[in-house]
C-alpha positions in Angstrom: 13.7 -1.1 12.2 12.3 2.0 9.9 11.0 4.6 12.1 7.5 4.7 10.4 6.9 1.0 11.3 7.1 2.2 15.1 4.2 2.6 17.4 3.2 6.6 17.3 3.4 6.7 20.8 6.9 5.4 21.9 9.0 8.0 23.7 12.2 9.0 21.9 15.2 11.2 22.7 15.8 14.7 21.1 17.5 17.5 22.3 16.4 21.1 22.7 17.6 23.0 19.8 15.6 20.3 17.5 12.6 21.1 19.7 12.8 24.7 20.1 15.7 26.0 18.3 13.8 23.8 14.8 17.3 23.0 14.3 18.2 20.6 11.7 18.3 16.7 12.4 21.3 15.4 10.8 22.6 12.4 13.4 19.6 9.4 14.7 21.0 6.6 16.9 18.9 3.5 17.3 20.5 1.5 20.3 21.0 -1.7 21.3 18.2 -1.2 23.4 15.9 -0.4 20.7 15.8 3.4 21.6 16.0 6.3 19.0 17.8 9.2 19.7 17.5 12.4 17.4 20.7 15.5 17.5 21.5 18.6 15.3 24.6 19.9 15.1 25.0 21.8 18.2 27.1 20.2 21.8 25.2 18.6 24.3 24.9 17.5 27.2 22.1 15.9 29.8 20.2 19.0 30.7 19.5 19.6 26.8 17.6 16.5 26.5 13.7 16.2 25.6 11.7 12.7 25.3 8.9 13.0 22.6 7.1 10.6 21.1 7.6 9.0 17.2 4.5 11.0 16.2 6.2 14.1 16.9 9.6 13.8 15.9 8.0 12.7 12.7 6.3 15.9 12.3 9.2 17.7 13.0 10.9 16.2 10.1 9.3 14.0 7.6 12.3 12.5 6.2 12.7 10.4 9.2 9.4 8.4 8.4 11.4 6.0 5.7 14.7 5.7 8.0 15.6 2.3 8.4 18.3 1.1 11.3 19.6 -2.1 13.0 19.7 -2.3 16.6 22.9 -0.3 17.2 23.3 1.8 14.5 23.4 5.4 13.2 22.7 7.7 10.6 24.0 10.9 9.7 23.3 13.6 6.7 25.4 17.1 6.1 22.5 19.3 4.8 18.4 18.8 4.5 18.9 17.5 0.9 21.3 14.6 1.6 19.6 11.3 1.9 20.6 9.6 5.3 23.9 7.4 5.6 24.8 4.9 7.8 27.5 5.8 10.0 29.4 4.0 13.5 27.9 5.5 16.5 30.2 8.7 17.8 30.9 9.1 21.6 32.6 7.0 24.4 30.7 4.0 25.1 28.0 5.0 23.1 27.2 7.6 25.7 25.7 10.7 23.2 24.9 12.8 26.0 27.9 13.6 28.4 27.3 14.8 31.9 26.8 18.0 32.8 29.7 19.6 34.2 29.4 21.4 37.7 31.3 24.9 37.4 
């Protein structure tokens, strides 16, 4: 599925540095369930994720628009001026965001 083709409105996942950090996308997930997920660089976990829409992550970063995925694949570039590359979707499970930890 390319991005682009995507209804405007349909919520994906990002995390907070993308959103308010403008950090750099450079991983995209598209899940077996048909949901996109957006990370930079920096570690994560469940209390830095945001749900925006297609519209916006778009704006955030144009180069998304032409991305093109199957259901259960990913994408990942080093730097702003590498073109995307499919890659096998990191983490356990499949599970990007790992729980919090309680300290």
């Amino acid at each position: 599925m390319k991005l682009g083709d995507e209804a405007y409105n349909k919520p994906i996942i990002t995390t907070r540095y993308v959103l308010d950090g403008n950090s750099l996308i450079t991983y995209v997930v598209y899940d077996e369930d048909g949901d996109w997920q957006f990370f930079s660089d920096e570690d994560v976990t469940e209390s830095d994720a945001c749900v925006i829409s297609v519209k916006q992550i778009l704006e955030i970063d144009e180069s998304l628009y032409n991305l093109n995925l199957n259901l259960g694949q990913a994408a990942e570039r080093s730097d702003a001026d590498s073109s995307w590359q499919t890659v096998k979707v990191r983490g356990e499970d499949n599970h990007l965001f790992p729980d919090d930890e309680d300290n």
